[in-house]
C-alpha positions as CSV (number, residue, x, y, z in Angstrom):
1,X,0.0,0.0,0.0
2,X,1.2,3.6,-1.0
3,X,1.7,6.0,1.8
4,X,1.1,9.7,0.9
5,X,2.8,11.2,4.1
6,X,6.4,10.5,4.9
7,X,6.7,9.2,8.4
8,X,7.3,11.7,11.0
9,X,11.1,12.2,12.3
10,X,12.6,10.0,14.9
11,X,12.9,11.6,17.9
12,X,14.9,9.3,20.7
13,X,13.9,9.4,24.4
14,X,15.9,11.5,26.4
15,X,15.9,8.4,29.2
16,X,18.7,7.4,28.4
17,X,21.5,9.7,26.7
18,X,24.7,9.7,26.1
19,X,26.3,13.3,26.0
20,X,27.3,14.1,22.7
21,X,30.4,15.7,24.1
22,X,32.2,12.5,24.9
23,X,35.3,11.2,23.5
24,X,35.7,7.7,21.6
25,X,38.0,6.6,24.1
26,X,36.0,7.4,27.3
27,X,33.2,5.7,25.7
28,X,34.8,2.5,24.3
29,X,36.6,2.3,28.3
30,X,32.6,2.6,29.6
31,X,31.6,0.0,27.1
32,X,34.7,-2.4,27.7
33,X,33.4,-1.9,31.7
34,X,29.8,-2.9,30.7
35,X,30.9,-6.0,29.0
36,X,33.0,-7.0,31.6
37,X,30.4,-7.0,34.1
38,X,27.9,-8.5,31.6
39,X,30.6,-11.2,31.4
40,X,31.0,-11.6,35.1
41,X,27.1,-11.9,35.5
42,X,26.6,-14.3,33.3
43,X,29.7,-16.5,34.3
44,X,28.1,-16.5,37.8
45,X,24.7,-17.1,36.6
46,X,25.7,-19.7,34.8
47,X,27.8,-21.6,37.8
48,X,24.1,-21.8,39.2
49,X,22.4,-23.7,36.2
50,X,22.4,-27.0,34.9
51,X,22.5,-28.6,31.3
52,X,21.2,-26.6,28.2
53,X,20.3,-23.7,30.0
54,X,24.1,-23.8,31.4
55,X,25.6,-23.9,28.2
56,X,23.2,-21.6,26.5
57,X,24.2,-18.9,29.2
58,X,27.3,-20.2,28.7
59,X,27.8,-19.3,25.0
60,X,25.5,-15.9,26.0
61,X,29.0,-15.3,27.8
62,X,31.5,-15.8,25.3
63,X,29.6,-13.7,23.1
64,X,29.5,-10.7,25.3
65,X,33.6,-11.8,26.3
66,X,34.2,-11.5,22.0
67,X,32.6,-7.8,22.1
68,X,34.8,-7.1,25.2
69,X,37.8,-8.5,23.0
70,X,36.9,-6.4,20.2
71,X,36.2,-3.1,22.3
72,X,40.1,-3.7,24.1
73,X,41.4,-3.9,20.7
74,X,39.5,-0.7,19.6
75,X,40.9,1.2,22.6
76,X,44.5,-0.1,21.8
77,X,44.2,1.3,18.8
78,X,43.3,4.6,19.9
79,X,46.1,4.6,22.8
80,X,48.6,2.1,22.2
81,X,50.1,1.1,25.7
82,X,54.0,0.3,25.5
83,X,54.7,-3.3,26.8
């Protein structure tokens, strides 16, 4: 079906916001926080779970460890830290 009107414009809820002012490393060093203790959560979680629902959780947790991987590399780099 053919619309006449173009939808009206996206406007986001101010709930939740990040401040447009923030650097790409600041906010890649929140994000690599987040997953870390998404990771955590889950790892515990999962120590309390049997069977599928173990290794569903489980793989949950790798995922979120493989976007924590990827946000580490991101911020090395941005700021390369000498070894």
């Amino acid at each position: 079906m053919f619309k006449n009107s173009p939808n009206p414009p996206h406007n986001p809820s101010p709930m939740f916001v990040v401040a447009p002012g923030i650097d790409v490393q600041t906010l890649l060093g929140h994000a690599c926080e987040s997953l870390a203790s998404a990771s955590v959560m889950a790892s515990n979680f999962a120590a309390s779970l049997e069977g599928s629902h173990r290794n569903m959780l489980l793989g949950i947790q790798q995922s979120i460890m493989l976007g924590e991987l990827a946000v580490n590399r991101a911020l090395d780099q941005i700021d390369p830290q000498e070894s």
